[in-house]
C-alpha positions in Angstrom: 44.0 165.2 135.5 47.4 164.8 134.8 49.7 162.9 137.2 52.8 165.1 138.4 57.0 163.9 137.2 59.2 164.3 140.0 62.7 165.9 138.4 64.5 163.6 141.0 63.3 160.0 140.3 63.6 160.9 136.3 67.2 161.8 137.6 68.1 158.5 139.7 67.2 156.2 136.8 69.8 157.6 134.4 72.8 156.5 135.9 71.2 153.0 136.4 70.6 153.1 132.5 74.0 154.4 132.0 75.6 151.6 133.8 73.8 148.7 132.0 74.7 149.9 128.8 78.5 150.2 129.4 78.2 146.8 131.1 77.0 145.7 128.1 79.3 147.3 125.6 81.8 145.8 128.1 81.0 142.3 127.4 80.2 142.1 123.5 83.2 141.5 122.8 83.2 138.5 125.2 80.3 137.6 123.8 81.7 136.7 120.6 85.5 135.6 122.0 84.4 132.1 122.0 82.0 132.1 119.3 84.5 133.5 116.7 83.0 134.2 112.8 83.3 132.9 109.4 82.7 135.8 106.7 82.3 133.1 103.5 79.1 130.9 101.7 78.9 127.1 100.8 80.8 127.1 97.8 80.0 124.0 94.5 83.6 123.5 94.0 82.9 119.7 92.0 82.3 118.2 89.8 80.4 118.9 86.4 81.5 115.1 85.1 84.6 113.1 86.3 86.0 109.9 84.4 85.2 106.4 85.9 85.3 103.0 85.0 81.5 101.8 85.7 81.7 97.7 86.4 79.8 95.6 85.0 78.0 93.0 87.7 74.9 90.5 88.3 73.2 88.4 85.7 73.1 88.3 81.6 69.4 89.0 82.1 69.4 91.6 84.7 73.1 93.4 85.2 74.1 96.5 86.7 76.6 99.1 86.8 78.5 100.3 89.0 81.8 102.8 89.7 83.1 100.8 92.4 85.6 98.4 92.0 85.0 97.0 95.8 81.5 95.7 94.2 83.4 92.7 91.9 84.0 89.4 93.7 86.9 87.9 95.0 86.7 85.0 93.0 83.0 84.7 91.0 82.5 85.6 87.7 78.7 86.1 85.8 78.9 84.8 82.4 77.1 84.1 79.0 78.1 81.3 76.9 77.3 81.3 73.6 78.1 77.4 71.7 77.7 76.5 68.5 77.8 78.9 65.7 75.3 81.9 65.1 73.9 83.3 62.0 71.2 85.4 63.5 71.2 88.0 66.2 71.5 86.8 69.6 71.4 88.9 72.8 74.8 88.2 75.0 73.9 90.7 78.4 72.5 93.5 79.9 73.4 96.4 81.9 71.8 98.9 83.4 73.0 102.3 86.0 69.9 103.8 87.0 69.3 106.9 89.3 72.1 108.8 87.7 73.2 112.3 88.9 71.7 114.5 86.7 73.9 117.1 84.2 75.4 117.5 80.8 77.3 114.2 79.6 80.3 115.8 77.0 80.9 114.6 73.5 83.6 112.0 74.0 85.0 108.4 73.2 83.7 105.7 75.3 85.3 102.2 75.7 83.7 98.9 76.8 85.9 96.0 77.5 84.4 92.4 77.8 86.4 89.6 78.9 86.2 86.7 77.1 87.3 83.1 77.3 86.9 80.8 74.0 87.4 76.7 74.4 87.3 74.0 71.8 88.1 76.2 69.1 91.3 77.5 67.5 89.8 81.0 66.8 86.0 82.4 66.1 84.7 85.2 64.2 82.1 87.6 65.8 80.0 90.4 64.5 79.4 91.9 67.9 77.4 95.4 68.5 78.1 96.8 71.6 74.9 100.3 72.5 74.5 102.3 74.9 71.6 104.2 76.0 72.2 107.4 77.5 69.1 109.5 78.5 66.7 108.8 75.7 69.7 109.0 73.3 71.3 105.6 71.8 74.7 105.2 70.7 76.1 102.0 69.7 79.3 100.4 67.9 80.0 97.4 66.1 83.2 94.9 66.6 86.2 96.4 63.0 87.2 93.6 60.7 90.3 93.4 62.5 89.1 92.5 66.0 86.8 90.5 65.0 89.2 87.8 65.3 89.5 86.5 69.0 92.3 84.1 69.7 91.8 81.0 72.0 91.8 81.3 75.7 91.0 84.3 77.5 90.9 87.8 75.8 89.4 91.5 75.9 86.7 92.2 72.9 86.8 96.3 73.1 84.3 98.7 71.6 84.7 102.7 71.0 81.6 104.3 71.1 81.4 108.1 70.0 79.1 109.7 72.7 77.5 112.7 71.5 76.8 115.7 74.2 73.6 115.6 76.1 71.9 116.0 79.0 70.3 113.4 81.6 68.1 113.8 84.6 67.6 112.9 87.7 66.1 109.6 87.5 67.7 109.0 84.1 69.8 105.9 83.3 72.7 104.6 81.4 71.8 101.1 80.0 75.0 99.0 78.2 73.5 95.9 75.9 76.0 93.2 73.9 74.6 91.3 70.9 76.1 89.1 68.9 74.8 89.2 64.9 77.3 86.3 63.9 79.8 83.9 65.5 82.2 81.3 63.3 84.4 79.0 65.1 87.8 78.0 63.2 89.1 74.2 63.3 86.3 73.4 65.9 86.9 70.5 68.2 84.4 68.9 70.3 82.1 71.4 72.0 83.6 74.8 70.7 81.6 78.0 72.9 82.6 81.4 73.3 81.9 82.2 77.0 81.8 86.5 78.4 83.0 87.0 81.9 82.5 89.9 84.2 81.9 90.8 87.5 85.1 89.4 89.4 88.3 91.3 90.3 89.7 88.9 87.0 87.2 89.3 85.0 86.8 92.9 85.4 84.6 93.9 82.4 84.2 97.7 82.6 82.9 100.8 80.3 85.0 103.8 80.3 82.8 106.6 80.8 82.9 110.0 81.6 79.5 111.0 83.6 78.4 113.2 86.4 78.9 111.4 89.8 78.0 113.5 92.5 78.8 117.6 93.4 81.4 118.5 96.3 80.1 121.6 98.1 82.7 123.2 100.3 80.3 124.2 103.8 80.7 127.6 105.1 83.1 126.7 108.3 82.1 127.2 112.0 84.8 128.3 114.3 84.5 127.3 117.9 87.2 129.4 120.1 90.1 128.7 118.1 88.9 125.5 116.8 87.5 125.8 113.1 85.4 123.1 111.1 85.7 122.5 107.7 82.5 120.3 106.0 82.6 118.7 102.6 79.2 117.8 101.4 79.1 115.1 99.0 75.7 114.9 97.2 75.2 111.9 95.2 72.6 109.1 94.3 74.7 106.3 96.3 74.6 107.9 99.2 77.0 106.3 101.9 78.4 103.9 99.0 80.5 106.9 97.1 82.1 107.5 100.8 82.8 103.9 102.4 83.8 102.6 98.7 86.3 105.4 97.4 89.6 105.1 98.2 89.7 108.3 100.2 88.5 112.1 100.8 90.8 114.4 102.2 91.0 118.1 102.8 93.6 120.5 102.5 94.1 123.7 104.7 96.4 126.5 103.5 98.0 123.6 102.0 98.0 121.3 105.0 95.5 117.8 105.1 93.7 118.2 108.2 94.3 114.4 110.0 92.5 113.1 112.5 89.0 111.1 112.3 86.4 113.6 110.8 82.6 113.4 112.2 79.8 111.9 109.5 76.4 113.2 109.4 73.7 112.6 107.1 71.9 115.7 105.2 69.0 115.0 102.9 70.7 111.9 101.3 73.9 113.6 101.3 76.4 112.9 103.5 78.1 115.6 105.4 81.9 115.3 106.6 83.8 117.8 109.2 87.1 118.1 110.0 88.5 120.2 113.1 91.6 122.7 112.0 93.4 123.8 115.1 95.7 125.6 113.2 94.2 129.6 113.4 96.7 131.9 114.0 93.8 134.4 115.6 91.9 137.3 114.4 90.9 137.9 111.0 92.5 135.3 108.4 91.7 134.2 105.0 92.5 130.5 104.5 92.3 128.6 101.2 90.4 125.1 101.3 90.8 122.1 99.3 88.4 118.6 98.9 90.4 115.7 96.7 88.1 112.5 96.4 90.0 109.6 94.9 87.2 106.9 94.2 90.1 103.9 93.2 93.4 103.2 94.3 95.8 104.9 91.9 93.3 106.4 90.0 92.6 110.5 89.4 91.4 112.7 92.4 88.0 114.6 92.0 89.1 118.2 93.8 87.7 121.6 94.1 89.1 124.5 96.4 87.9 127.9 97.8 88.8 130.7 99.7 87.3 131.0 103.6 87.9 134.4 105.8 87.3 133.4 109.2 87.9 134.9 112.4 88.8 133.8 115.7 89.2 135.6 119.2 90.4 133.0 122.0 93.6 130.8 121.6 91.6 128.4 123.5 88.3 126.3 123.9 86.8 124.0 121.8 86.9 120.3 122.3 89.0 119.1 119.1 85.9 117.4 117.6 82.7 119.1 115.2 79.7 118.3 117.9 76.7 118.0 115.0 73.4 119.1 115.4 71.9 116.7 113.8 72.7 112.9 114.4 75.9 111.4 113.0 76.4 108.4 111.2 77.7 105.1 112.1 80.0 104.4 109.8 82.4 105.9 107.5 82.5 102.8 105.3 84.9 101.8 107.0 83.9 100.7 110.0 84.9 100.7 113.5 86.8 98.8 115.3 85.3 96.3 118.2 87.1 93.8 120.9 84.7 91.6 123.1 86.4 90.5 126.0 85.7 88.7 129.8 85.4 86.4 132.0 83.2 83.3 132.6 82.9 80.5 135.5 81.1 77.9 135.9 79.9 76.2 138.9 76.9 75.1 141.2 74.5 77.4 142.7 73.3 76.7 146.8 70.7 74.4 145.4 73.2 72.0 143.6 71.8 73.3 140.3 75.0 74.0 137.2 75.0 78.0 136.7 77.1 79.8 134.2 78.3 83.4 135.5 79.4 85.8 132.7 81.0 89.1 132.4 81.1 90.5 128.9 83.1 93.8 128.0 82.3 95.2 124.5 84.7 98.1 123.5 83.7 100.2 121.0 85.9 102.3 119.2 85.6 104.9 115.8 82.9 106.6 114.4 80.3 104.0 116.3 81.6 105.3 120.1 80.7 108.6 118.4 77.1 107.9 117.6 76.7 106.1 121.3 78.4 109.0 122.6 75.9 111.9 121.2 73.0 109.6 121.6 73.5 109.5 125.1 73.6 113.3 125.6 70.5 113.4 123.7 68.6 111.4 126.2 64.8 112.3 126.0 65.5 115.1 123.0 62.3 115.8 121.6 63.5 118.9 119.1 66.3 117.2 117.2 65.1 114.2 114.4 66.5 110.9 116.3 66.8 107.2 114.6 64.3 105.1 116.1 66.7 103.4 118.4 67.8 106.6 120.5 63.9 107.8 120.3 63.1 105.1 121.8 65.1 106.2 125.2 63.2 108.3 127.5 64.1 111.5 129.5 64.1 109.6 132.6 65.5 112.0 135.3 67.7 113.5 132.2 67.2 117.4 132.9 67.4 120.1 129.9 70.8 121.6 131.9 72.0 118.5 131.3 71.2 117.2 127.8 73.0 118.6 124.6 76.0 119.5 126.7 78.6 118.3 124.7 79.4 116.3 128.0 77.8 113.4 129.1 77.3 113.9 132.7 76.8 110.7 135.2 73.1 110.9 135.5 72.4 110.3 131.7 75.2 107.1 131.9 73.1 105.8 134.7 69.9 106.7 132.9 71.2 104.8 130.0 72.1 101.9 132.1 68.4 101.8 133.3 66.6 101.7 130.3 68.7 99.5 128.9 67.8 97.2 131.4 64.0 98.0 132.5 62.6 99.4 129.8 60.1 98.5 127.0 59.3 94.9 128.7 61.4 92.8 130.9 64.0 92.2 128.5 64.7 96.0 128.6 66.2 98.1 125.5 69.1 96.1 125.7 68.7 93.7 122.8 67.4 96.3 120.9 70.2 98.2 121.2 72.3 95.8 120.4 71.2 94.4 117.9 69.5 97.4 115.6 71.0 100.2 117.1 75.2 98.1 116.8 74.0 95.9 113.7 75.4 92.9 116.6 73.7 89.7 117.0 72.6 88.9 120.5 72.2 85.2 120.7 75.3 84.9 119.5 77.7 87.5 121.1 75.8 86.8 124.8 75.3 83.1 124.1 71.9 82.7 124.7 68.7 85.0 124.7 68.3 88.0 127.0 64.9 86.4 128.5 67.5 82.7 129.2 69.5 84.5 131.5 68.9 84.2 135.4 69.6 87.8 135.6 71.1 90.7 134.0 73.0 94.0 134.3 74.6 96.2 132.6 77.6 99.2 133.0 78.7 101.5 130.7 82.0 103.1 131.2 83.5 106.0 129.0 87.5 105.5 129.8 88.2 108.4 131.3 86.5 110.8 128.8 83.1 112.5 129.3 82.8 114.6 126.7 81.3 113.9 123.1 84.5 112.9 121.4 85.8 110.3 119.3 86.9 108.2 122.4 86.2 104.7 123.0 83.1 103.8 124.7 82.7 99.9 126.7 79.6 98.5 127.4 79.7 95.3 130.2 76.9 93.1 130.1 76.4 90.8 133.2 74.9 87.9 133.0 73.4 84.6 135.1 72.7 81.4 133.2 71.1 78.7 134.8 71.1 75.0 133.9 67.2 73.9 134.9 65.8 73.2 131.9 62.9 76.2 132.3 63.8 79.3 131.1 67.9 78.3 130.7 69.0 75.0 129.2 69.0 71.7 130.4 71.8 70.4 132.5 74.2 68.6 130.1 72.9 70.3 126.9 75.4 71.7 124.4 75.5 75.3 124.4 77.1 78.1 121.7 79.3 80.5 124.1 79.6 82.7 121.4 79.5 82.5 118.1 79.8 85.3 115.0 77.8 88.2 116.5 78.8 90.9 113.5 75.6 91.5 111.4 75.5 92.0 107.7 74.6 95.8 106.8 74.8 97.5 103.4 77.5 100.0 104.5 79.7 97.9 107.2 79.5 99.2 110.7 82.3 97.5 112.2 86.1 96.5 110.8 88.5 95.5 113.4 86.9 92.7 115.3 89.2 90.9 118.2 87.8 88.1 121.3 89.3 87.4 124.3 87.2 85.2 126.5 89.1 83.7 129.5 86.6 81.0 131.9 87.1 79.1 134.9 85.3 76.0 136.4 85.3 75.2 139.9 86.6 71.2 140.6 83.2 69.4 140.9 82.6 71.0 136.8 83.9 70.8 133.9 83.8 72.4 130.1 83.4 69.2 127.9 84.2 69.0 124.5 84.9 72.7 123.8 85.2 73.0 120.0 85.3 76.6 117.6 83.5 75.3 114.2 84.0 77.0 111.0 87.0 79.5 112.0 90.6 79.8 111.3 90.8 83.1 113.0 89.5 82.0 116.7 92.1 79.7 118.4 90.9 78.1 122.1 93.3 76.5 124.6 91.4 74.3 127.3 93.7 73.0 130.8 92.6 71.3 134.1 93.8 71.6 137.4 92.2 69.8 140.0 91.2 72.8 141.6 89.4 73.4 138.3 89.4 74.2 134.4 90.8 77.0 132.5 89.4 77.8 128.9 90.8 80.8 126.6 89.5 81.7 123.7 91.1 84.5 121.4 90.8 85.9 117.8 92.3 89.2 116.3 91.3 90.2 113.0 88.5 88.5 112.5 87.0 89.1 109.1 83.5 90.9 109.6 81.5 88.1 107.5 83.9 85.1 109.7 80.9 83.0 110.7 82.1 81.4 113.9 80.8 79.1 116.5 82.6 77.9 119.9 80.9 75.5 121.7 80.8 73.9 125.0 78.7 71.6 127.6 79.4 72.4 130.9 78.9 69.2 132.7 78.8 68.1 136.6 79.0 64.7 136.2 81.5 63.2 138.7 83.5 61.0 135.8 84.4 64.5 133.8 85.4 66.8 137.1 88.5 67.7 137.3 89.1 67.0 141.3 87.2 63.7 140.9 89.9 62.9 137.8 92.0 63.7 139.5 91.8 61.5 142.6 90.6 58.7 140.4 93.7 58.6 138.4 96.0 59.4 141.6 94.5 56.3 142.9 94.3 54.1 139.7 98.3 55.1 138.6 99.4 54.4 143.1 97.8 50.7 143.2 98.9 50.0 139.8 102.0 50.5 140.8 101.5 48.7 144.2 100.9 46.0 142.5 103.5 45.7 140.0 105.7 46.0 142.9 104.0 43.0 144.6 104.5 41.1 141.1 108.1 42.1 140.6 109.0 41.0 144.8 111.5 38.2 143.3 112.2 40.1 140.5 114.8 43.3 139.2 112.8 46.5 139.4 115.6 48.9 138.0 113.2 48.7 134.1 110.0 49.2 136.8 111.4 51.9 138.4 112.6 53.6 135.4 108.6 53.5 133.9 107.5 55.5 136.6 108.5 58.5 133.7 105.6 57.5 132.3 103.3 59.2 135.3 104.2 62.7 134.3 102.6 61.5 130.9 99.4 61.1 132.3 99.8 64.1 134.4 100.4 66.4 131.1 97.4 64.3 129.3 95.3 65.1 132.4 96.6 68.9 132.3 95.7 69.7 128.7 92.5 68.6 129.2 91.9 65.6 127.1 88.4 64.0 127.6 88.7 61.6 130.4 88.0 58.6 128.5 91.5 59.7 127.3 92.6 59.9 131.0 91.4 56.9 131.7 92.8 54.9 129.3 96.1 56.3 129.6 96.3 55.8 133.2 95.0 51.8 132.2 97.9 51.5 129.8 100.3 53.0 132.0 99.6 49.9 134.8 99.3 47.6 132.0 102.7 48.5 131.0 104.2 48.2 134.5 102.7 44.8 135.5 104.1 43.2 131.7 107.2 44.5 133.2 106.9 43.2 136.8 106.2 39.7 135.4 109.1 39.6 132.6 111.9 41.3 134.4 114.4 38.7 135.2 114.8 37.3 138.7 117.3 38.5 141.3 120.6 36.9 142.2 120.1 35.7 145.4 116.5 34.6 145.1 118.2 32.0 142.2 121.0 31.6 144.4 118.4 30.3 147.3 116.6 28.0 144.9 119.4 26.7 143.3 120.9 26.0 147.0 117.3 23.7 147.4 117.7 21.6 144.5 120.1 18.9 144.0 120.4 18.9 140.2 124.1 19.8 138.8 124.5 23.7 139.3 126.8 25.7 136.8 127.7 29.4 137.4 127.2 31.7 134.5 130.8 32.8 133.5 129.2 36.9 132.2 127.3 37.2 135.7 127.7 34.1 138.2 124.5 33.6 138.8 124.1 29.4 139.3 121.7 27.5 136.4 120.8 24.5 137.2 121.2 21.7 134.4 118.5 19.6 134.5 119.4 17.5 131.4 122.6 15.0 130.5 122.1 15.7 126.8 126.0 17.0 125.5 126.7 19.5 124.3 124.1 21.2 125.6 122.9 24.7 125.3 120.6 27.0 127.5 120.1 30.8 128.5 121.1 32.0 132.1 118.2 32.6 134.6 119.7 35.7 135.6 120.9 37.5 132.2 119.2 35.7 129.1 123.0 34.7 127.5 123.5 31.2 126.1 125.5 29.1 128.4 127.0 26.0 126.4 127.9 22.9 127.7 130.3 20.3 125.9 130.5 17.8 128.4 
């Protein structure tokens, strides 16, 4: 049996249906206003092969190649000496480029150019063969009668190779090897040797090459509102090294370089760079694109270009920066820049026990307050592929409204600062952080281990911007050190308050490195002996008060591989505290002077009184904080000083005149001062110094 339609309920739900779907055609177009469109595909754009200058570096036995110059030392050349003449073949070096980017290497000239430095010797003549092995293909060229000459001193011995066209794969390599058939010194003197040198900025040995290096795709862009973001993919077998060690990548819009600090991201083994353009005009637009990769200074720029035709709706929206889906890098071989600052005291706890209280402010800055930035609003993300230090951070009471937000909302910060202290063991995910997730040594940049320290906390603060951004991020670690010999050190041990806390890494994670560190001691303490070993670039100024000590330390632009150490040991002994030196040498300098007064009673004080200058001397030794065995002695010399002149002033007028009254010898008065001299002897003429100002007095009868 067939159930019955009622004409009137078919007839209600139409209007209902009606009005959904014209609220829906009514917001489509809303739908897409802040999305916007990009009507284009990633586009190859370079490079097929590209001229470079591969660098020849390491040992004789087991050299590489490489295309950056950055690689050569400052100041240390590899070498191979050959002494003594040679009449049969004898291998000189080695070089190898492996992994190279596979593609088609074109029939062309290539150079090599090996320095060279010949002693002892007015010339020599070499029969030198310079091959290369390309692929499985081997080319090779020999040293021409004419340059087979080299001159003593330093030189260049050049080959040409011809390079025929062919092909290499993806783990092909390009090997460069240097023999030397035959070598004749000319007018030999003592011990004549030809040496090669390479691998130094001057001794830049180098083959002139023309390879492929890498490809340069142009990324089809995504526009956010009226922000639009333009990638370059660089795909190469160095990875990071062809970005941190060129001399720059930039991009071109409609003729314009986009500025600004572009977002890294890793893809594959490529890396990834985006760039925001803010300059859409809205609507439909077709805007050409250009990628220029200069690998050295002055040298020619790898480009490609392309068309895009985007589309944007809203003049608005967006947040100025490319928020990646995947994780960004750390670095952009550059590095980012880093100041450690705060405070420190020192003092004793209630129990009379020496405790260290520290506040340290770490402000991080560039592509690394990026990466801290993002990991924090992917707290507890279990879709997107994490490095193993932001897996490692939990969900906590992180909810899915709140993660991937593109804004970092207080609960994740305070999550953050949770974990960092509580979890994975006592010590927390602190050090961890720190040290693999920063590339920052702990010991050094907290002076001491994170299980030494009384106690512990930790704030992060994001200066005033929560969204992902580029935009500094400052982490403040608190921490408790006390001096009682079981977990902390012993009281009176010498401790490193912070020493070079920038670890090593392939691609360099940080560049601009500044310290400010500003401590205090209270008047029974001291610092002793505060010394920065191994540093030109970290300065320290130490006072005392007798309320206390004052110790700065400061650096600015300290090189990233500075090793460092500034050292202290914070002492309570009574001899060393500044109100105890104080008093002591108060005391010390007052009956010093006491005395010399009692010594000079009978005696001019106007030299005495004119040494007391000599107290502000101690005060400003006292002040700049000399040890005070230093103190001490100063204080000692200045009393010594004023009783040698208590006891050698002369005597005063009248007390002569009083003792010249009691005795009945002759009495003469001196004609430059009147005071009376006594003459004691009958012996004409006679000659003696006055008693009151040390001039000769002569007698004739």
């Amino acid at each position: 049996m067939r159930a019955a339609v009622v004409p009137g309920e078919v007839m209600s739900a139409r209007p209902l249906l009606i009005m959904l779907i014209f609220l829906a055609s009514m917001a489509a177009p809303f739908s897409v206003n802040y999305i916007g469109d990009a009507s284009a595909e990633d586009t190859l754009v370079c490079c097929d092969t590209a001229a470079v200058d591969l660098y020849l570096l390491g040992s004789a036995s087991a050299g590489t190649l490489s295309p950056f110059s950055q690689d050569l030392s400052a100041d240390t050349s590899s070498s191979a000496t050959i002494a003594g003449s040679v009449t049969s073949e004898e291998s000189v070096g080695k070089w190898v480029l492996p992994n190279v980017w596979p593609g088609t290497v074109s029939a062309n000239t290539w150079k090599v150019s090996i320095e060279y430095e010949l002693t002892n010797a007015a010339s020599a003549q070499i029969n030198a063969t310079a091959s290369l092995k390309i692929g499985s293909q081997i080319f090779s060229a020999s040293t021409e009668p004419g340059s087979s000459v080299l001159a003593q001193g330093t030189g260049t011995l050049t080959f040409d190779i011809e390079v025929d066209a062919t092909s290499i794969s993806d783990m092909g390599a390009i090997e460069l090897s240097l023999t030397a058939r035959s070598l004749v010194f000319t007018i030999p003197t003592g011990d004549a040797q030809l040496e090669f040198l390479w691998g130094s900025e001057d001794a830049d040995s180098h083959v002139e090459a023309e390879i492929p290096l890498f490809d340069l795709t142009l990324l089809e862009p995504e526009v956010e509102g009226s922000d639009v973001y333009f990638s370059v993919l660089i795909d190469s077998n160095w990875g990071m090294d062809l970005l941190s060690k060129s001399d720059s990548l930039r991009i071109f819009v409609a003729g314009t370089e986009l500025s600004g600090d572009p977002i890294e991201t890793g893809a594959d083994g490529a890396v990834r760079v985006t760039w925001t353009w803010q300059g859409a005009k809205g609507g439909t637009e077709t805007v050409s694109v250009e990628a220029r990769l200069t690998i050295e200074s002055g040298g020619q720029s790898l480009s490609g270009s392309t068309t895009f035709e985007i589309e944007t709706f809203d003049t608005s929206g967006g947040t100025g920066t490319y928020y990646p889906p995947d994780e960004p890098l750390k670095s952009n071989g550059d590095g980012s820049p880093i100041s450690v600052s705060g405070t420190f005291s020192l003092g004793k706890n209630s129990e009379g026990l020496l405790q260290l209280d520290r506040t340290t402010r770490i402000e991080v800055g560039g592509e690394m307050a990026f990466w801290m930035r993002w990991g924090m609003d992917h707290i507890g993300d279990e879709v997107t592929t994490l490095s193993p230090v932001l897996k490692s951070f939990d969900a906590g009471s992180v909810g899915d409204d709140e993660r991937v937000s593109r804004n970092i909302e207080q609960i994740e910060v305070m999550e953050m600062e949770r974990q960092l202290l509580s979890a994975s063991g006592s010590s927390g995910l602190l050090s961890y952080y720190l040290s693999v997730g920063l590339g920052l040594e702990v010991e050094e940049l907290l002076g001491g281990n994170i299980n030494q320290f009384l106690s512990r906390d930790i704030d992060v603060e994001l200066n005033g911007e929560s969204q992902v951004v580029n935009h500094p991020v400052t982490l403040i670690v608190k921490t408790v050190m006390l001096f009682d010999g079981d977990d902390g050190p012993d009281e009176g041990e010498r401790i490193e308050l912070i020493g070079g806390f920038i670890t090593a890494q392939p691609t360099p994670l940080w560049g601009e490195v500044s310290l400010s560190l500003v401590g205090k001691s209270s008047g029974m303490t001291s610092f002793t002996f505060p010394k920065v070993v191994s540093s030109d670039s970290v300065t320290y100024r130490h006072l005392r008060m007798p309320w206390g000590e004052t110790l700065t330390l400061e650096g600015s632009n300290i090189a990233v591989d500075d090793y460092f150490a500034f050292k202290i040991t914070p002492s309570n002994s009574l001899v060393t505290s500044p109100g105890v030196l104080t008093v002591l040498t108060l005391f010390a300098l007052l009956l010093g002077f006491m005395f010399a007064l009692a010594f000079s009673r009978s005696r001019r004080r106007g030299i005495l009184l004119l040494e007391l200058i000599l107290m502000p001397l101690v005060g400003i030794i006292h002040w700049l904080a000399y040890p005070s065995v230093f103190v001490g002695g100063s204080a000692v010399t200045v009393v010594v000083i004023w009783w040698v002149t208590a006891v050698t002033s002369p005597r005063k007028r009248s007390q002569l005149i009083e003792q010249a009254i009691k005795i009945t010898t002759p009495v003469i008065n001196c004609p430059a001062c009147s005071t009376p001299n006594p003459v004691e002897s009958q012996e004409r003429p006679l000659r003696f110094a006055c008693v009151g100002c040390q001039r000769v007095i002569r007698i004739e009868a």
